[in-house]
C-alpha positions as CSV (number, residue, x, y, z in Angstrom):
1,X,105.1,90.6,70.6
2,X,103.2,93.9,70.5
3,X,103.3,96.2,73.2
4,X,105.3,96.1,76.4
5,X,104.0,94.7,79.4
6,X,104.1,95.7,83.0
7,X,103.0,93.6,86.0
8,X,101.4,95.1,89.1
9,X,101.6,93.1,91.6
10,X,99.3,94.2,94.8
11,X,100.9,92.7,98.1
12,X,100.1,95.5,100.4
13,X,97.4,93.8,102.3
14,X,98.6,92.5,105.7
15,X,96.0,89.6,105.7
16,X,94.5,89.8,109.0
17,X,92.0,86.4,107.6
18,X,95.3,84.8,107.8
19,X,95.8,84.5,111.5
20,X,99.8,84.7,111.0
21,X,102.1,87.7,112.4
22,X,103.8,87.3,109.0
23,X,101.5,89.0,105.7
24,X,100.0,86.4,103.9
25,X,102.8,87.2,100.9
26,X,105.4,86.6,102.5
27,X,104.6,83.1,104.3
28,X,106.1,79.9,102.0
29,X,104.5,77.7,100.1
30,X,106.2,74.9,99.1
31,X,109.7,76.9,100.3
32,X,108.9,79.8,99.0
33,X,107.3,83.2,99.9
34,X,103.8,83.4,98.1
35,X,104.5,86.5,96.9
36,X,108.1,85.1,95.5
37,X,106.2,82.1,92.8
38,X,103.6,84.6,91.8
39,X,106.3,87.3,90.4
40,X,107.9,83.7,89.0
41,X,104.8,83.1,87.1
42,X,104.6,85.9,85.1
43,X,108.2,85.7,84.6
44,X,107.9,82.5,83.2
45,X,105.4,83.8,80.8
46,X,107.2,86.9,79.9
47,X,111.1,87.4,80.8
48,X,111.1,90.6,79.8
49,X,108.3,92.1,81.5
50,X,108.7,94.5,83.7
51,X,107.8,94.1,87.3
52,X,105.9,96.6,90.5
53,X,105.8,95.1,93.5
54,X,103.1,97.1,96.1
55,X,104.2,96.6,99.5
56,X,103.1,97.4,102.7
57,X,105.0,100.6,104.0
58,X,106.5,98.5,106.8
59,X,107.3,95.7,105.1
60,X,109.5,97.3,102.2
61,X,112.9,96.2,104.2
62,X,111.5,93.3,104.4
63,X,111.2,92.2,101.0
64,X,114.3,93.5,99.7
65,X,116.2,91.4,102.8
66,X,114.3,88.5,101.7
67,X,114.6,88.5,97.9
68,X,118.9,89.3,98.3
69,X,118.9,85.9,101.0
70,X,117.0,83.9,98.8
71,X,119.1,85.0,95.5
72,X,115.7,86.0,94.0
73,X,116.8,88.7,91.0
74,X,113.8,90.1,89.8
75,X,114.6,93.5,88.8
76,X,111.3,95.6,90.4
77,X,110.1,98.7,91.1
78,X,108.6,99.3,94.3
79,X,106.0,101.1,95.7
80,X,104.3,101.5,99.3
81,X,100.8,100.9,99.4
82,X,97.5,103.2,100.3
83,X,94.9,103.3,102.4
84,X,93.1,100.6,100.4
85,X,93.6,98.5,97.2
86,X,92.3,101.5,95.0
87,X,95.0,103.9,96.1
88,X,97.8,101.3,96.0
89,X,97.1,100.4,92.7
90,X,97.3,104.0,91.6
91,X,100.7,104.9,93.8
92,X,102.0,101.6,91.4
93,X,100.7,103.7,88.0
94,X,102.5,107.0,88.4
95,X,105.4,104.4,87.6
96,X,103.6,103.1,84.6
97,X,104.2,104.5,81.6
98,X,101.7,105.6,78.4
99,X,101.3,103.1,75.3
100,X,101.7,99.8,77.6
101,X,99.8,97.1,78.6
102,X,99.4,96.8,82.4
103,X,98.3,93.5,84.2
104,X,97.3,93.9,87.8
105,X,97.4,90.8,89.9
106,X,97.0,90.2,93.7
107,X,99.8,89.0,95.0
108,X,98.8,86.1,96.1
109,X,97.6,83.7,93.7
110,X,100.4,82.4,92.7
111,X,98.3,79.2,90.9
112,X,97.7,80.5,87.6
113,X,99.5,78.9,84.4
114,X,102.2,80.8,82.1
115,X,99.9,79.6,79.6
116,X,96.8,81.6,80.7
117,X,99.1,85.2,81.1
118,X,100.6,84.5,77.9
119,X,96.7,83.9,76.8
120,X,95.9,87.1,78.5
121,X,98.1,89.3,77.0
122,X,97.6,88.5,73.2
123,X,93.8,89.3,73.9
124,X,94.6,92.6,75.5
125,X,96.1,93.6,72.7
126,X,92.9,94.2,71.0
127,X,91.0,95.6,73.9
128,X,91.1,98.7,76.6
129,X,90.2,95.8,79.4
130,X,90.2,92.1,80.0
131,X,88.9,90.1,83.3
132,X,89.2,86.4,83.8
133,X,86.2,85.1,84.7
134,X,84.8,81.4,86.5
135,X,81.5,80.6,86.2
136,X,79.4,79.9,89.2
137,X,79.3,76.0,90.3
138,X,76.9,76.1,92.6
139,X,73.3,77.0,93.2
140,X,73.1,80.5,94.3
141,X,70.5,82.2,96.9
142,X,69.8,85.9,97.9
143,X,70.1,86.0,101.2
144,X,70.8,88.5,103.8
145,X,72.5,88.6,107.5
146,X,70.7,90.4,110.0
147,X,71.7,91.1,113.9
148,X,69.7,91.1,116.6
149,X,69.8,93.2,120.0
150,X,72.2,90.4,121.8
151,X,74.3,90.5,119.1
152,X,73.3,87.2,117.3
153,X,72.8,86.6,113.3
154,X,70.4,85.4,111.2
155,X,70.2,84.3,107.8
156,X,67.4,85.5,105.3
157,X,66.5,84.8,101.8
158,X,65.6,88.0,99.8
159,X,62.1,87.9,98.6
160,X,61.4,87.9,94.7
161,X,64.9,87.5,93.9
162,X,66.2,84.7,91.7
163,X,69.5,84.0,90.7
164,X,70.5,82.4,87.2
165,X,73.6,80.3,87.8
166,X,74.5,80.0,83.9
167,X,74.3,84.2,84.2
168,X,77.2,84.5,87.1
169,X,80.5,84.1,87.2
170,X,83.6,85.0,89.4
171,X,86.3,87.6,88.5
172,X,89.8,86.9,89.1
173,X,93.0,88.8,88.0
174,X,95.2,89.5,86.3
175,X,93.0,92.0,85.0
176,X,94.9,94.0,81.9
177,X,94.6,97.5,80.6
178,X,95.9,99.8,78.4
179,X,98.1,101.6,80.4
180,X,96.4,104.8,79.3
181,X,92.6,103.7,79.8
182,X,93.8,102.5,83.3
183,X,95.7,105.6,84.7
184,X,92.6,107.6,83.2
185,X,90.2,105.7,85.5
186,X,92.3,106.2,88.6
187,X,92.0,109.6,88.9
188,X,88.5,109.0,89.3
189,X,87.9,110.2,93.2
190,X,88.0,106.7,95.2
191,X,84.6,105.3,95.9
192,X,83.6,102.1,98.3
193,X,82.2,100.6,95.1
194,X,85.3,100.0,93.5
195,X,86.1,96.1,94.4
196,X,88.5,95.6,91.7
197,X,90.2,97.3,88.7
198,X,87.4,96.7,86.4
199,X,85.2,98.5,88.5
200,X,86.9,101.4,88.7
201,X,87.5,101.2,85.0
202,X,83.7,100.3,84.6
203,X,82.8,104.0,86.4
204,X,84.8,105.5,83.7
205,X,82.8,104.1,80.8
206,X,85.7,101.6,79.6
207,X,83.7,98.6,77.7
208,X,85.5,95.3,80.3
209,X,86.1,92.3,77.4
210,X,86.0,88.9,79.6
211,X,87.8,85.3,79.0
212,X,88.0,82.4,81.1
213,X,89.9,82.2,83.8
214,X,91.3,78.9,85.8
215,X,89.4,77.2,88.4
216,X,92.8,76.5,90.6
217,X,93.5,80.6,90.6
218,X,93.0,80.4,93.8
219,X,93.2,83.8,96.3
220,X,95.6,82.4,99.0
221,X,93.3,84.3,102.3
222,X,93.0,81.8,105.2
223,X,95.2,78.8,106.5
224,X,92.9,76.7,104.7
225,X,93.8,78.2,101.1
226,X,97.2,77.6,102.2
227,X,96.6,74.1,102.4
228,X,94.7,73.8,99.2
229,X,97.4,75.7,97.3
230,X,99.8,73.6,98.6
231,X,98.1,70.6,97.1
232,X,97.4,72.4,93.4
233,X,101.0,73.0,93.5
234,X,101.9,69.3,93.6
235,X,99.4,68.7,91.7
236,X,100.7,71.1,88.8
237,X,104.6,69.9,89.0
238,X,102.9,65.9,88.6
239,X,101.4,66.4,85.1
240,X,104.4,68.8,84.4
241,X,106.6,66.1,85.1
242,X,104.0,63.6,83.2
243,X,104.4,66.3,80.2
């Protein structure tokens, strides 16, 4: 199979979008906590890899109340979460060790197939960095948001600037390293330009290999999302069924 694999799993965010008293990550969908079928996912694609869980510092009870109720026995480590993504994701890699590969996922998209981590990880074994990517669907403007004394907004295109749809497309995770490229890139100072891993791997110099990703990877972020995922779900276990 190559090297070993680790999973972490960001769910430190306390998704404020959401509207909910609960994190996003821990609301159900479809019976279980969102953060619950992601972790399933990967499990399904690899039993033996091994699992990091990011949590919010508050919220580390929590979890380990809610996976001994729901009989959920995924052997994880766990680690409280930073400031912001960036230093969560680097608390999670001082448990990391050298010579792996390491996926980092958000913790709540829980949509993707086994098929695409399994995917995933036989590319990665052949490259310091891989990113899913979706290309673009729609036509795209250069515009920008302005605000005026009382406080209202305006929309404005950007002059001169054209966008190629066929030349963008969206990143989604997991995004997986070598363990060692990784760690090296986080102990770059932090920096308000680092969006996702690749980024921060990007101001390091790493060369970022890309694949597609799947359009139904959805980030669960607003009650909306929740809705839609709840739909590609049922979706999903139809042609499973129809398999």
């Amino acid at each position: 199979m190559g090297k070993q694999r680790y999973l972490v799993v960001t769910a430190a965010g306390h998704g404020s979008r959401m509207g909910s008293k609960v994190p996003k990550q821990f609301l159900l969908l479809e019976g279980k906590a969102i953060l619950q079928r992601t972790i399933e996912r990967f499990q399904e694609a690899d039993p033996s890899i091994k699992v990091v869980t990011v949590l919010p510092q508050g919220s580390v009870s929590q979890w380990k109340e809610y996976c001994q109720e729901r009989s959920f026995l995924c052997p994880q480590i766990l680690v409280k979460g930073g400031i912001t993504r960036f230093h969560s994701v680097r608390n999670a890699l001082e448990r990391i060790p050298d010579g792996v590969l390491v996926a980092v996922h958000d913790g709540v998209r829980p949509l993707l197939t086994a098929g695409m981590i399994r995917r995933m990880f036989d590319i990665a074994e052949n490259c310091d960095a891989l990113v899913p990517v979706v290309p673009s669907v729609d036509t795209l403007k250069a515009v920008r948001k302005t605000t005026a004394e009382d406080g209202s907004n305006t929309l404005e295109a950007v002059p001169g600037v054209k966008i190629d749809r066929s030349e963008v497309f969206g990143a989604q995770t997991p995004q997986i390293f070598s363990s060692e490229v990784l760690k090296a890139a986080y102990r770059q100072p932090y920096d308000t330009s680092f969006t996702d891993d690749a980024s921060v791997a990007e101001a390091r110099g790493v060369k970022i290999s890309y694949c597609e990703g799947e359009r139904f990877n959805l980030k669960i972020t607003t009650p909306e999302d929740l809705y839609i995922a709840e739909a590609v779900m049922k979706m999903q276990e139809d042609i499973s069924r129809k398999r």
